[in-house]
C-alpha positions as CSV (number, residue, x, y, z in Angstrom):
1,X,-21.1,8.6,8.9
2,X,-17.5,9.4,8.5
3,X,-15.2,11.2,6.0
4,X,-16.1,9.2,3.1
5,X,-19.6,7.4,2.0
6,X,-21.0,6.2,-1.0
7,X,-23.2,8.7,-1.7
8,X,-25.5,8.9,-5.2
9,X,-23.1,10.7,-7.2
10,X,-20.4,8.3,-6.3
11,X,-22.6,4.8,-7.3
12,X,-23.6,6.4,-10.1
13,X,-20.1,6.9,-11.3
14,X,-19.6,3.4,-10.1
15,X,-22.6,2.2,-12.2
16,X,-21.7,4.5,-15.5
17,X,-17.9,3.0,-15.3
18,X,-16.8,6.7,-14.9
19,X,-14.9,5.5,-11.7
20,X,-13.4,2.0,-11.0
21,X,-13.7,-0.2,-8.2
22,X,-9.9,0.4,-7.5
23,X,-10.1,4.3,-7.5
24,X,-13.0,4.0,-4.8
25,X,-10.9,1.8,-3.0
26,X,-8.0,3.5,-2.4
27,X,-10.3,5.9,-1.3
28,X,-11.4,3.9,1.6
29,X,-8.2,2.6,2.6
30,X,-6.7,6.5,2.6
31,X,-8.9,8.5,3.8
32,X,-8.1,10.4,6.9
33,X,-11.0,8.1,8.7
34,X,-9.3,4.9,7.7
35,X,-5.1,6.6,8.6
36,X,-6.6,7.5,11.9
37,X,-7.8,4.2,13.2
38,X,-4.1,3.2,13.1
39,X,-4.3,0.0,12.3
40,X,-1.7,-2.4,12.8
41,X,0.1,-4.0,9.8
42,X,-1.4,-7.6,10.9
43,X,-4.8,-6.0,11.2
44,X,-4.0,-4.0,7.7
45,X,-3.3,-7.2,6.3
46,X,-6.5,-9.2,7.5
47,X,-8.4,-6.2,6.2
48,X,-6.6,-6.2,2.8
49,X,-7.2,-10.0,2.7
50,X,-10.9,-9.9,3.5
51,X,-11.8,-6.8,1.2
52,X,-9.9,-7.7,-2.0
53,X,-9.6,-11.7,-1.8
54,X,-12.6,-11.9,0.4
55,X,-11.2,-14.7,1.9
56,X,-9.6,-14.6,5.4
57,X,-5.9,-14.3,5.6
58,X,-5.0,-17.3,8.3
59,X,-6.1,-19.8,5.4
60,X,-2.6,-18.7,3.5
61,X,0.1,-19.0,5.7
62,X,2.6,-18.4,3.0
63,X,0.7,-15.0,1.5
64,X,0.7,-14.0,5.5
65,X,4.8,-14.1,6.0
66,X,5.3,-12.3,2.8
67,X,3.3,-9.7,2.7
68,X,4.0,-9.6,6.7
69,X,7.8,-9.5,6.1
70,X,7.3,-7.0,3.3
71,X,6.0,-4.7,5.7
72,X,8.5,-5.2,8.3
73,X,11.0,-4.8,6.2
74,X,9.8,-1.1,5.5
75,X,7.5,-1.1,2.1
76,X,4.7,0.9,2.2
77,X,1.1,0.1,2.4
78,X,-0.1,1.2,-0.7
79,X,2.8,-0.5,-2.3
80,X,0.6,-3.6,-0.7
81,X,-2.6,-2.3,-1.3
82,X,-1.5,-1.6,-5.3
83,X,-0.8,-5.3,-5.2
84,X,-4.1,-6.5,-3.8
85,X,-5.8,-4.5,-6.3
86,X,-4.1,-5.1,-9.0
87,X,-4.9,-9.0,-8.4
88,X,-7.5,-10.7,-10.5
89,X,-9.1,-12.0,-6.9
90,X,-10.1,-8.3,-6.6
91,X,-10.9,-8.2,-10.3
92,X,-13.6,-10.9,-9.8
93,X,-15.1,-9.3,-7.2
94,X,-16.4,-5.9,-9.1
95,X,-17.0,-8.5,-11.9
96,X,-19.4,-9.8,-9.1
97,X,-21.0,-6.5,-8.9
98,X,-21.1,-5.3,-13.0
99,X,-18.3,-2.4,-11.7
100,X,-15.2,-1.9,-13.4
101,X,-12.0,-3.0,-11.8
102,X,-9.7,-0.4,-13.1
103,X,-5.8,-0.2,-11.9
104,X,-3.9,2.0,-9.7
105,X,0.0,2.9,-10.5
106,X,2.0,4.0,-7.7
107,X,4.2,7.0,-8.4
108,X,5.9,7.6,-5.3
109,X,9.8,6.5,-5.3
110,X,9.2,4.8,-2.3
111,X,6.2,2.6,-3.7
112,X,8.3,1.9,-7.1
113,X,11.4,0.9,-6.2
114,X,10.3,-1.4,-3.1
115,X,14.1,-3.1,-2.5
116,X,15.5,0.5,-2.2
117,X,12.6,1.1,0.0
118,X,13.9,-1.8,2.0
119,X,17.5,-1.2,2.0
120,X,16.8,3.0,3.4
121,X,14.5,1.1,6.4
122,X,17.1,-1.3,7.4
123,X,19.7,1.3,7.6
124,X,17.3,3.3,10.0
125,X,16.4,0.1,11.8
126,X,20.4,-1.1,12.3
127,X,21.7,2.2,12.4
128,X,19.8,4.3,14.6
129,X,17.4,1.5,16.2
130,X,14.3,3.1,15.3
131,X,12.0,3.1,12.5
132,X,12.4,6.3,9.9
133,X,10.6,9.6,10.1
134,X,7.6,10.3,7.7
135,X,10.2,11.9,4.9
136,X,13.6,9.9,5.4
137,X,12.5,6.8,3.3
138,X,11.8,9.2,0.3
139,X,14.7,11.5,0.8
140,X,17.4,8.5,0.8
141,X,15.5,6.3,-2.2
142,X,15.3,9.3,-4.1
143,X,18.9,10.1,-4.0
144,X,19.9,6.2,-4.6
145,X,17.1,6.4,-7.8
146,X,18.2,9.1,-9.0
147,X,22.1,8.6,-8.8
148,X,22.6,11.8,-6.9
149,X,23.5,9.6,-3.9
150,X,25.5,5.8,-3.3
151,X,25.0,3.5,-0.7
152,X,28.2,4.3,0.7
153,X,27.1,8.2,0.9
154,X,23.7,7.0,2.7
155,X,25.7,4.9,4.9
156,X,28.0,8.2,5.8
157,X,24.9,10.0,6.2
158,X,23.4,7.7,8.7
């Protein structure tokens, strides 16, 4: 069945209001059974599109570069994801199903500061030709956010 289900305890937190819509969510789209199907970001989008809009992603061209460049470009998926939730599209659907929608707030510096996010991944992407290591986005927005660190030092650094 997987790591994560809907079991009784979890509808009925969905039916009391005691947990949102979003919260089960981001539960789905991070557990370890979702991470290890390894999705690519095309095929992260489409799911994104169809779960949250419930509409299919090739009818918005438009929403499709964006969100397609965003990613490219090195923000995060639950950066995305936060969006999608956060959209009334999503909103209507748990309307559709008497659940409440709830929010989610991203925390990590790499989800909050999305341009910084950026500007780290390019230097990895120009400098070194690769994309960064699981910790090198945080370590380099961090310093930038937290003005223990300029560009110019990042750009030494690289």
């Amino acid at each position: 069945m997987g790591n994560f289900y809907l079991n009784n305890t979890r509808l009925n937190k969905l039916n009391t209001g005691s947990t949102s819509g979003a919260e089960v969510a981001n539960s789905f789209i991070f557990s370890s059974e979702f991470i290890n199907n390894n999705v690519s970001d095309s095929e992260f989008l489409r799911i994104m599109y169809s779960t949250f809009f419930n509409r299919d992603i090739e009818t918005d061209s438009s929403g499709k570069n964006y969100w397609s460049s965003k990613l490219n470009s090195g923000i995060a998926r639950r950066y995305v994801f936060t969006s999608f939730v956060n959209w009334k599209e999503f909103g209507d659907i748990c309307t559709s199903y008497n659940i409440v929608k709830g929010n989610i707030t991203i925390t990590d510096v790499v989800d909050r500061y999305p341009d910084i996010t950026a500007f780290t991944y390019r230097f990895y992407s120009k400098s070194l030709d690769r994309k960064p290591d699981q910790d090198g986005p945080s370590y380099w927005a961090n310093r930038l956010v937290l003005s223990s660190g300029t560009a110019a030092d990042m750009a030494f650094g690289f």
